[in-house]
C-alpha positions in Angstrom: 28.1 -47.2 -177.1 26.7 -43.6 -177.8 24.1 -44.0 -175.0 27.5 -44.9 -172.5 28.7 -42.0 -174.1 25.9 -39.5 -173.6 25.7 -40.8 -170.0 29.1 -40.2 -169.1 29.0 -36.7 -170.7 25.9 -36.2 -168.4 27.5 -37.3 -165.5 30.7 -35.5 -166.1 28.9 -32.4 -166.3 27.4 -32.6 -163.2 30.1 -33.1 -161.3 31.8 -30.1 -163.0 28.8 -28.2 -162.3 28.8 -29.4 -158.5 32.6 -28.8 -158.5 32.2 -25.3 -159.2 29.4 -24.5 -156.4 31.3 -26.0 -154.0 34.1 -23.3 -154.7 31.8 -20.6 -155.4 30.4 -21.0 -151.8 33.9 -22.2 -150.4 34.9 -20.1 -147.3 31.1 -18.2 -147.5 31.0 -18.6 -143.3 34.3 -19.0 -142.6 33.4 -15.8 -140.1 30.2 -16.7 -138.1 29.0 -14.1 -135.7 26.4 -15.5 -133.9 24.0 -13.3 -131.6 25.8 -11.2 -129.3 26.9 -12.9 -125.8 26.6 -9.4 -124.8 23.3 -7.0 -125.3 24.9 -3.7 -124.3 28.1 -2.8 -126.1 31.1 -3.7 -124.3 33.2 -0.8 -125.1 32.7 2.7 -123.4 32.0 6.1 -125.4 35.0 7.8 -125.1 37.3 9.6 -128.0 39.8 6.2 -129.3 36.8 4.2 -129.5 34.5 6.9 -131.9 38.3 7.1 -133.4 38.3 3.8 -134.3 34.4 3.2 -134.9 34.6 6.7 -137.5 37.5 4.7 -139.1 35.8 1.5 -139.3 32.8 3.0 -140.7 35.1 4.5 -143.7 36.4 1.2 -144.3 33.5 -0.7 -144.8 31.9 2.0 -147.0 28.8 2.9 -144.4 28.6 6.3 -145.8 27.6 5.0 -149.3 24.3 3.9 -148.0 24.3 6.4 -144.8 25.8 9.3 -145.9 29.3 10.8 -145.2 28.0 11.7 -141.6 25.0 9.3 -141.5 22.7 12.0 -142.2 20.4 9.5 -144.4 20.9 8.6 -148.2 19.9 5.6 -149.4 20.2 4.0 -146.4 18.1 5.7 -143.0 19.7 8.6 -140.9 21.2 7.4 -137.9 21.7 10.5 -136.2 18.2 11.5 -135.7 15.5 9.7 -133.2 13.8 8.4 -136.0 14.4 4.6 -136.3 11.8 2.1 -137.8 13.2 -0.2 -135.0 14.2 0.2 -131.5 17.6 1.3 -131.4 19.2 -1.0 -128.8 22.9 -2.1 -129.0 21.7 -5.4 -129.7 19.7 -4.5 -132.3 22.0 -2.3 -134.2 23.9 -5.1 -133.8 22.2 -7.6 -135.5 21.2 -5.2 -138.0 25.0 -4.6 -139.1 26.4 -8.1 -138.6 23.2 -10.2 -140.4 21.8 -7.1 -141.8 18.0 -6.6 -142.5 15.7 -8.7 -145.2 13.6 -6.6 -147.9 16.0 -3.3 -147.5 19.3 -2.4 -148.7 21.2 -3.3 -145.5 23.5 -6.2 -145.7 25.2 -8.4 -143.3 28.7 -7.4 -142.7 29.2 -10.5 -140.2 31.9 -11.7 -143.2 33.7 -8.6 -143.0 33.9 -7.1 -139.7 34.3 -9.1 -136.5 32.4 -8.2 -133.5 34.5 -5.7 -131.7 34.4 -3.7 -135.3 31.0 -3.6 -135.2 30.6 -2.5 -131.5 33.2 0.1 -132.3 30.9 1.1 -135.0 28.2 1.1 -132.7 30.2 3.7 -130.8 30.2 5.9 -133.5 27.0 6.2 -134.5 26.0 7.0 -131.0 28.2 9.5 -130.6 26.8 11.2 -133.5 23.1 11.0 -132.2 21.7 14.3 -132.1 18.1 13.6 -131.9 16.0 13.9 -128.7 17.9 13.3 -125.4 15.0 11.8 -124.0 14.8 9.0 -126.2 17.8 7.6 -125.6 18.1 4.2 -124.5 21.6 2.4 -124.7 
């Protein structure tokens, strides 16, 4: 009887311990953003869209990595021509949405749909102030 015991006790456990998992990761990709349809960002540079990409980077708390104007912190400047990678919209892209293993940057694909993050894209272009030449979006 105390080994019927001990077994049930076992397996009760693991299905509380299953249980809670399951609702710990419940809803975790309920937003999917899969690679871009699109490589070039689909919105133009123009004042309602670095609006609305300025305000989206406030939301989601860029500056706290990037500094206030993304002048560099803990996170790279991303006004400068300086980038470890080559700044495409594609790859800014994936860099925001799925973010970027071994650094600080996170995905934000959970938090920010895809037209916030081209609009964020927006804004951090129209802050570049590093060599004309060198752009290439």
């Amino acid at each position: 009887m105390k080994m019927i015991i001990k077994y049930f006790s076992f397996f009760c456990l693991s299905i509380s311990i299953l249980l809670f998992v399951k609702l710990v990761f419940a809803g975790i990709d309920d937003k999917v953003i899969k690679d871009p349809k699109i490589s070039k960002n689909p919105f133009q540079i123009n004042e309602a869209n670095i609006k609305s990409g300025k305000k989206l980077w406030r939301k989601a708390g860029c500056y706290s990595c990037h500094g206030g104007k993304a002048e560099g912190g803990v996170g790279p400047n991303l006004q400068d021509d300086i980038w470890v990678y080559k700044p495409t919209d594609n790859m800014l892209f994936k860099t925001i949405s799925k973010g970027r293993p071994g650094t600080n940057m996170v995905g934000w694909k959970k938090e920010l749909d895809e037209d916030e993050i081209w609009k964020i894209i927006i804004y951090i272009r129209s802050i570049y102030n590093g060599d004309p030449k060198k752009i290439i979006w």
